[in-house]
C-alpha positions, 0 to 999 in steps of 0.5 A: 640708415643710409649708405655711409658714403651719404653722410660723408658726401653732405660733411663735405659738402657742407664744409666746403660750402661752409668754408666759403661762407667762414673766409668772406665773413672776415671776422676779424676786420670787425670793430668790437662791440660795433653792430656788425660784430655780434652778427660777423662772431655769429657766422663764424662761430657757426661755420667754425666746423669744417676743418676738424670735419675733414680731418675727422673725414680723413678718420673715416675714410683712410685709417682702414685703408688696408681693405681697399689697397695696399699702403703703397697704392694708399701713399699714391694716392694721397701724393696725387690727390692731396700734395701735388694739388697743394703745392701746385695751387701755391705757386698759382697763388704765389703768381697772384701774389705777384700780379694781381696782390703785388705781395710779394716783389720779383725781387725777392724769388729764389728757390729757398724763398719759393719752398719756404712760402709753399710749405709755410703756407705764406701764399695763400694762408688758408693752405695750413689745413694741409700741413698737419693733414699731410702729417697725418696721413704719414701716421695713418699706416701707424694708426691702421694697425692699432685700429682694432685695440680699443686700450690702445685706440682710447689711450691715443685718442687721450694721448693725443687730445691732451697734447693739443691742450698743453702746448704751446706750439701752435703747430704741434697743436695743429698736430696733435688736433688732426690727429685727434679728430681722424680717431674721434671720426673714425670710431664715430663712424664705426659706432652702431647708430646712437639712440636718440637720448644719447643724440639729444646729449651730443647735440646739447653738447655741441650747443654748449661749445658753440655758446662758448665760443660765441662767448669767448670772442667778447672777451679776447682772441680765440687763442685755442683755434681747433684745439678749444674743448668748445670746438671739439664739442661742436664739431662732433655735434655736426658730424653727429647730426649729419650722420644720425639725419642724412634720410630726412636731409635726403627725403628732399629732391632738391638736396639730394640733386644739390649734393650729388652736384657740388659732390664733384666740386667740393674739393675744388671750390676748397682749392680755389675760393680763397684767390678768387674771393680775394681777387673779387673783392680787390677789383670790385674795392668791397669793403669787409664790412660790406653785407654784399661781401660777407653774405651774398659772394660767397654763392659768386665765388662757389659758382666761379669755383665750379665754372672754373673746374669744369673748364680746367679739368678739360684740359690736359692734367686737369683732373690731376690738379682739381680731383674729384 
């Protein structure tokens, strides 16, 4: 198999391109039983994957940190890369909110208004991924010191899945689920490589997940989001697949040559999509139910991200704001 570090690169990779394609795919401005429908539920069933991705990415990378650096150096790093990234591209969004959207009323801005619609995510909704990553990393320093119990390990991975599926906060849930998914990630990872029986069962699972999924948008609001065992199962199904395949996806020059480029993007295009989709779609007028919009702008919008990054990170702080 091929360094660990491949397989994490083509998951991010992946997701954050997968992202794109999820949020302009806007499937719930469909009307139900309408043609499109059963097309739009497709493709958001199938790129459902990439926030329980990087939540279990975050497994995989950070809960042995204590190899690497200290958990000072871990907390720095994680300020640096992760909360001031976020909290500045909320205020850039709230600007959007109040110049390009007209969301939100000069009227209404104080710093307690400020403060709730970073945190609450009010700017740019997409941003919620990061509430419950930030209080995972806050639990990661808990989490490397158990990291050698399996009892202990195996009891969390429990403890903290059953909690995902009993509550009814939907934070908590969001909670519960990161967590949930950085162990799920971190022992995957760690594991010898599956046989290929053993693979056949994960993927037929994951199969199974994503049917019921797909199924479940015709018969009412996915209410479990994250936390659904449907979502659990595809979710591992992907992670699994790109792991166990990261040669045969590599054999070809131009993945590998696509991957090792937006690798150095792929945070950033997750940072930036979503104004410039919105932003796009206002000044152009595209209708969501729109094939141009759903399908062919996210490659826009990806370009845009890169074009953008590479401009912002030439200029002073740049690489702190878009990190790599």
């Amino acid at each position: 198999m091929k360094d660990k570090k491949d397989y994490i690169t083509i998951l991010q990779v992946v997701s954050a391109i997968s992202v794109v394609f999820l949020h302009t795919n806007s499937f719930m401005e469909c009307s139900h039983y309408s043609k499109l429908f059963f097309l739009v539920s497709f493709f958001e069933c199938l790129f459902y994957f990439p926030v329980p991705i990087f939540f279990m990415l975050a497994g995989v990378n950070l809960i042995n940190y204590k190899e690497n650096y200290s958990t000072f150096v871990y907390i720095k790093k994680r300020v640096l890369k992760v909360l001031v990234p976020f909290i500045f591209w909320s205020l850039v969004s709230l600007l959007f909110c109040l110049y390009i959207y007209k969301s939100v009323s000069f009227e209404s801005l104080n710093i307690k208004f400020v403060a709730s619609g970073i945190f609450n995510c009010s700017f740019i909704p997409i941003f919620k991924f990061f509430i419950p990553l930030l209080i995972l990393y806050l639990l990661i320093p808990f989490i490397n010191i158990i990291k050698n119990n399996s009892k202990i390990y195996t009891t969390l991975i429990i403890l903290s899945f059953l909690v995902s599926q009993i509550s009814n906060d939907y934070m908590l849930i969001f909670y519960s689920c990161a967590v949930t998914y950085a162990l799920i990630g971190y022992m995957i990872s760690n594991m010898v490589p599956l046989d290929k029986k053993t693979r056949f069962l994960v993927y037929f699972m994951a199969i199974s997940g994503f049917l019921i999924h797909y199924s479940s948008n015709f018969y009412g609001y996915y209410d479990k989001f994250y936390a659904a065992p449907s979502c659990f199962l595809y979710s591992i199904g992907v992670f699994v697949f790109f792991k166990h395949n990261v040669e045969r996806l590599y054999r070809s020059n131009m993945v590998k040559k696509l991957i090792e480029f937006l690798r150095e993007y792929y945070y950033a295009i997750f940072l930036l999509h979503y104004n410039i989709m919105k932003s796009l779609t206002q000044y152009f007028n595209l209708s969501s139910g729109m094939m141009f919009s759903k399908y062919v702008m996210p490659f826009f919008i990806i370009i845009l991200s890169v074009i953008l990054t590479k401009i912002i990170r030439k200029l002073p702080l740049g690489r702190i704001l878009l990190p790599k």
